[in-house]
N, C-alpha and C positions, 0 to 999 in steps of 0.2 A: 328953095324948091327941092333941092336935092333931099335937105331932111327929109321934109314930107312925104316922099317919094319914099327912101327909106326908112320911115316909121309905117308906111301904108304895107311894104312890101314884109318889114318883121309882123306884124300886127296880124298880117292874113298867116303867115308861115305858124303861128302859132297858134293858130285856131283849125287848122289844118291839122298840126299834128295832135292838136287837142282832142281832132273829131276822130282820126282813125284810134288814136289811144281808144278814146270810150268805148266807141262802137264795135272796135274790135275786140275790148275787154270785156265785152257784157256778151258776144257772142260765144266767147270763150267758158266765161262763167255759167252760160245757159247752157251748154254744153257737157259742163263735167257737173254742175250741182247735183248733189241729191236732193229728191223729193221723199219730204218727210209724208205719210199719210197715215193716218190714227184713225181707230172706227167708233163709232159710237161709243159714250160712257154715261153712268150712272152715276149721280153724285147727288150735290148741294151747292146751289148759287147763290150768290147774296149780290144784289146791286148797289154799290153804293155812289153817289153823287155829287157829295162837298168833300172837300180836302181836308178840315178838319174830323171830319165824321171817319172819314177813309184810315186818316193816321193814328184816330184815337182807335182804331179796332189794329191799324197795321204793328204799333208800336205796342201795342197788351201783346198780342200775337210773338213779336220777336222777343218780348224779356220772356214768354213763356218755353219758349224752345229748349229743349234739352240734349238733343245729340246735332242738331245740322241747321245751317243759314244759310241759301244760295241766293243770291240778289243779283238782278242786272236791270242798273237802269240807263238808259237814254243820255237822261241828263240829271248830274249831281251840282247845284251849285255853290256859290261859297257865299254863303252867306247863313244865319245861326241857326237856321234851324236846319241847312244841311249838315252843320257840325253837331247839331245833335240825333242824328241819324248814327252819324259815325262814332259816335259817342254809347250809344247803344250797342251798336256793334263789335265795339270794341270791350264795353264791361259783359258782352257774352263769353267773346272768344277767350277774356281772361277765366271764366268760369268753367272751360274748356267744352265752349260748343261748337263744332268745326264751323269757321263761316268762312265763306266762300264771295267776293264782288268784283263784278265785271262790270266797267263803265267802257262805254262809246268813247273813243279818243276825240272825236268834235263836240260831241254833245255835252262832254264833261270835263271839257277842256280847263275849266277856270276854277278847279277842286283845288286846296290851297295844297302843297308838296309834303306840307310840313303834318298837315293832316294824314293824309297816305302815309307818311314815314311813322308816325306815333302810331295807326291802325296796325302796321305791318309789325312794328314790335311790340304789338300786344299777341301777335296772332293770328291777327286777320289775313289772309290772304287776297289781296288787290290785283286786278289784272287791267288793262286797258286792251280794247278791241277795234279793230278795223284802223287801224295804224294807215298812212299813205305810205304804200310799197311797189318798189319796180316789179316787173318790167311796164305795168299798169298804172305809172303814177298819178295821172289825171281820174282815172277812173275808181283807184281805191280810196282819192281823195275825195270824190264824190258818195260812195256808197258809205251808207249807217248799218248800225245793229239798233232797230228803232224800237225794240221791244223794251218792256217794263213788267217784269216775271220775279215773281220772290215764290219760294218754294220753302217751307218751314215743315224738319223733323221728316218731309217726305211726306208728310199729312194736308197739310193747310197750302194753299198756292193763292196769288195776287197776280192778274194780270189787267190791265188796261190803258188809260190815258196817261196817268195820273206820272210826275215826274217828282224830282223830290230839291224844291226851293220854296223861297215864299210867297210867291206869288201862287202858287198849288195850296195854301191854307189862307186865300184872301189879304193877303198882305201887301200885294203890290197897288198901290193907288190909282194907277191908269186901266191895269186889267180886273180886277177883284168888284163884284166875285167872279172866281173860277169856276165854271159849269163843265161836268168832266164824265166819264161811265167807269169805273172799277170793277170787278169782279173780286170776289172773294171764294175760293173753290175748293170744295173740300168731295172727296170720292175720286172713283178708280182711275178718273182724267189727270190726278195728281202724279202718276208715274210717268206719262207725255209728257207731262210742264217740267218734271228731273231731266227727263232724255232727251228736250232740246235744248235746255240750260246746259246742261253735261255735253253736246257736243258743240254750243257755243265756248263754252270752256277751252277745249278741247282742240279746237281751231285757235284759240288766242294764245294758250300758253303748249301745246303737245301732250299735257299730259291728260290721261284718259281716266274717268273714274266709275264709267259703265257699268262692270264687274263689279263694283264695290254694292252687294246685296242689302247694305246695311244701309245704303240710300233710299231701297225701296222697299219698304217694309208691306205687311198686308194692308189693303184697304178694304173699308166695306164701303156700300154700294149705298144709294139714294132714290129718291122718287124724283129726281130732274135728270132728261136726256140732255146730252151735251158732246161736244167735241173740239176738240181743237184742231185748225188749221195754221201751219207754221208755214212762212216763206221767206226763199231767200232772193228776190226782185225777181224770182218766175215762176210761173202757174198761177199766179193770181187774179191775174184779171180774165181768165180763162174761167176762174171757178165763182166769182161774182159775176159774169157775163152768164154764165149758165144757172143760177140763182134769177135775172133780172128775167131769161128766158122763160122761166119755169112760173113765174106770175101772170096770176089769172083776175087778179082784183085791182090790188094796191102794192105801193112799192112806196116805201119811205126810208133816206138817206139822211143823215146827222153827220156835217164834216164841219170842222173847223178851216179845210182847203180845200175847194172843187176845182180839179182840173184833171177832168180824166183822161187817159187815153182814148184816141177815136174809136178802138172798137165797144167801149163801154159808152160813151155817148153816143155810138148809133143804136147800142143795144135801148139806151134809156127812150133815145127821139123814137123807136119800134114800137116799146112796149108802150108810149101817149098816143099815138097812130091807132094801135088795135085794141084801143078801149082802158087802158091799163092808169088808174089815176096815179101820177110821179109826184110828190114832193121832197122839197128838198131843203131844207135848215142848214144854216149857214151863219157865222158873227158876224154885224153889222160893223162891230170894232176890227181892228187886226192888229196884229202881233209882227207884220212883217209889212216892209215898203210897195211891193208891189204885187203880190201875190190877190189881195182882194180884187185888183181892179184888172188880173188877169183873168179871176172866175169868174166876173161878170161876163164875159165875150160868152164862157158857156150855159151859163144863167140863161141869156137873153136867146141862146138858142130853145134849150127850152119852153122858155114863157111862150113861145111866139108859136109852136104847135102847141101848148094847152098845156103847161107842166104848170107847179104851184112852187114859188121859193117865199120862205120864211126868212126874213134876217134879227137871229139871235140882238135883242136888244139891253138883256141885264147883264153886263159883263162883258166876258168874254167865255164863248162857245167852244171846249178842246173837244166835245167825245164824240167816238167814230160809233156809228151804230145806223147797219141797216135791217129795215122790218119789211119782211113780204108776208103778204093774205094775210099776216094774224097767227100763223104757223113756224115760221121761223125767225129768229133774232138771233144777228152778227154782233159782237160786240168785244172789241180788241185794241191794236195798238195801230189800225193801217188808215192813213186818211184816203181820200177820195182823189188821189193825185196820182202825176206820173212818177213820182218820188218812191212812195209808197209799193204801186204795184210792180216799179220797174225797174227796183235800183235796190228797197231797206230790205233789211233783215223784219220782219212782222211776225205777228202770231196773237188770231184771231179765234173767238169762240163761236160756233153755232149752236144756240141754244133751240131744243125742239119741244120745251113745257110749256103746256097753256098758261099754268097758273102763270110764271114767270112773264111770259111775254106779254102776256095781259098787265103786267106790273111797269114792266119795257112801257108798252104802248101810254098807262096813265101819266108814266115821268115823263114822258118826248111830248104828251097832251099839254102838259105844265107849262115846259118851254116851249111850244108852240103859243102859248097867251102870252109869255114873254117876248114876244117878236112880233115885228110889221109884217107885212107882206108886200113882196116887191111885185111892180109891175113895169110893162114894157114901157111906159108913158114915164117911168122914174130914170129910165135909160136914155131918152133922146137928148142927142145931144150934150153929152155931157162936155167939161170946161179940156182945154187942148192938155195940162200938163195930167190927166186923167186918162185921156186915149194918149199920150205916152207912155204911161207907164202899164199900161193894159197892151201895147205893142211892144215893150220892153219884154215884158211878163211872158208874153206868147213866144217869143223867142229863146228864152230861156227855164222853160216849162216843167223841161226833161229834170232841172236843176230845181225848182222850186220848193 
C-alpha cells in the first residue's frame, strides 16, 4: 500500500513539474520570439503532389546548383534513399558548392552517425536543431523545427509536406501511396525562404551568414502573387483565425491531423453558423496511435452544425492546404493541430493567383473522389477501446 501511495505521489510530482516547465516555457518563448513578417512577392509556383515526381524535379535541381545548398528538413531517415539524398549532397559539396543541412534532432533522430561523419568530411556542413535543453527541459523536448525549405543558388526554393524517406516515394507498404502538396518557388519570395533558413541556422549553431550578399543574388519577378508566412508556435492561429473570419462563401482544410485549438474551432463552428460552407479532408489511415480517434471528438462537432468531412481513402493523406472563396490558398508545412500552431517551428505559403488556386482547387477536387464522406451516424457509438484512446488523445492534444 505504501508503494502505491508513493508511485501515486511521484507520478503526480512529475506531471506537476512537467506542467509548469511547458507552460511557463512557452509563455517565456512567446514573449521574447520574434515575428517574422514578409509582404507580398512575385514569382513562380509549381504544385507538386507525388514524391517521386517531387524528387525527380528536387534532385535535377540540386546536382544543378552551382555556388549554394541550404536544406532543412523535419525528418531524414535511414533508410536508402535517404543515403542517397546525402549522397548527392555530398558529391556537390566535393565540387565545392557550399551546402548547408539542418535536421530536427527528434524528427531525424535515426540518420545513421556514420552517414553525417562521411557528409561532414566531404564538406557538408550538418547541424541538428532544437536539441532538449535546460532550464526548459520538458518543453524543448517538446517543441520541433517542422519546416521542409531547401533554398538552391538563392534562386530556386522547396517548401511543403514532403520529408525525405521512403515511404515519401511510395515505398512503404502500409502507407503508399503518399498524397502530400510541395511547392516549387522560384522569384523575389526566394530571399524570405534564405532569411528564415539563415536565422534557423543561426539559432542552432551561432554563426550568422545574413551579411553574406552572395546568398542573395538578384531576382526577377513572376505573374504569381505569393507570400510566405513563418512561425515559431505564435501568431499562428491568430492569422488563420482571421483568414477563416474573413470568408464569405467557402472554407476548405486538407490536414493529415485535425485538432485545433478552441479559438480556431469556434472560429470554424461561426463560420457553418453564418452561412459559410466548411469542409474538411482528412486520412481514413493513420500514421500514429491515437491521434485519429482524437480528431473525431472535433470532426463530430462539426458534422453535427452542418460542416462536411472527407476521409482521405487512397493511401495516406500528409498535405496541409487551406482554400477560402477561391481567392486564397495556404499551402506549407503546419498541420491543423495544437502542435503545429502552438509549439513547431512552420512556414507556410499564401498563394493569391487565380490561375494557380484554380489548379489548388482541381487537385483537392481529385482527392475528394478519393474519399468517403463521414457522417454523424458513422460515429455512434463507436467500440470502448476507441473512446479510449480518443480520451487518451484529448488529454494529450497539446503533444500530439
Amino acid at each position: 500500500m505504501k508503494w502505491l501511495i508513493g508511485s501515486i505521489i511521484f507520478i503526480a510530482v512529475i506531471i506537476i513539474a512537467a506542467s509548469m516547465d511547458f507552460f511557463t516555457a512557452r509563455y517565456v518563448h512567446g514573449k521574447k520570439t520574434r515575428l517574422s513578417s514578409y509582404p507580398v512577392r512575385r514569382g513562380h509556383l509549381q504544385l507538386i503532389t507525388s514524391g517521386p515526381d517531387l524528387f525527380s524535379h528536387y534532385f535535377n535541381d540540386l546536382y544543378k546548383a552551382e555556388s549554394s545548398i541550404h536544406v532543412l528538413f523535419y525528418i531524414v531517415k535511414k533508410d536508402r534513399f535517404s543515403q542517397l539524398f546525402f549522397e548527392i549532397l555530398i558529391d556537390q559539396a566535393r565540387k565545392g558548392v557550399k551546402v548547408r543541412l539542418l535536421l530536427d534532432w527528434f524528427g531525424s533522430r535515426e540518420v545513421s552517425k556514420k552517414l553525417i561523419k562521411q557528409a561532414r568530411s566531404a564538406g557538408v556542413e550538418v547541424t541538428f536543431c532544437h536539441r532538449p535543453r535546460l532550464p526548459f527541459f520538458f518543453f524543448s523536448l517538446q517543441q520541433r523545427n517542422h519546416r521542409k525549405v531547401t533554398i538552391i543558388d538563392g534562386k530556386i526554393g522547396y517548401v511543403g509536406g514532403f520529408n525525405v524517406g521512403k515511404e515519401y516515394i511510395d515505398l512503404d507498404p502500409v502507407l503508399s501511396p503518399w498524397r502530400d502538396y510541395h511547392l516549387r518557388v522560384q522569384g523575389e519570395g526566394i530571399a524570405d525562404l534564405q532569411t528564415e533558413f539563415l536565422l534557423d541556422w543561426k539559432q542552432a549553431t551561432g554563426v550568422c551568414h545574413l551579411e553574406d550578399l552572395s546568398l542573395f543574388p538578384i531576382l526577377e519577378n513572376g505573374p504569381m502573387f505569393y507570400r510566405f508566412f513563418p512561425t515559431r508556435g505564435v501568431n499562428a492561429e491568430e492569422e488563420i483565425l482571421q483568414l477563416i473570419n474573413q470568408a464569405e462563401k467557402r472554407i476548405f482544410i486538407g490536414t493529415p491531423y485535425f485538432i485545433p485549438p478552441e479559438k480556431l474551432m469556434e472560429g470554424l463552428l461561426k463560420a457553418i453558423q453564418r452561412g459559410i460552407a466548411v469542409s474538411i479532408l482528412v486520412p481514413n489511415k493513420s500514421d500514429h496511435p491515437i491521434v485519429k480517434e482524437a480528431s473525431l471528438q472535433y470532426l463530430h462537432r462539426l458534422l453535427a452544425v452542418g460542416g462536411t468531412v472527407y476521409q482521405y481513402e487512397e493511401g495516406f493523406f500528409h498535405a496541409k492546404v487551406i482554400l477560402i472563396d477561391g481567392r486564397i490558398c495556404d499551402i506549407g508545412t503546419a498541420n491543423f493541430d495544437y502542435r503545429s500552431f502552438r509549439l513547431n517551428y512552420e512556414i507556410n505559403c499564401f498563394i493569391y493567383n487565380q490561375e494557380f488556386i484554380q489548379e489548388a482547387e482541381r487537385i483537392v477536387q481529385e482527392d475528394i473522389d478519393l474519399s468517403s464522406r463521414l457522417s454523424l451516424e458513422d460515429l455512434v457509438d463507436p467500440p470502448f477501446s476507441f473512446r479510449l484512446k480518443g480520451w487518451m488523445g484529448m488529454l494529450l492534444k497539446r503533444f500530439l
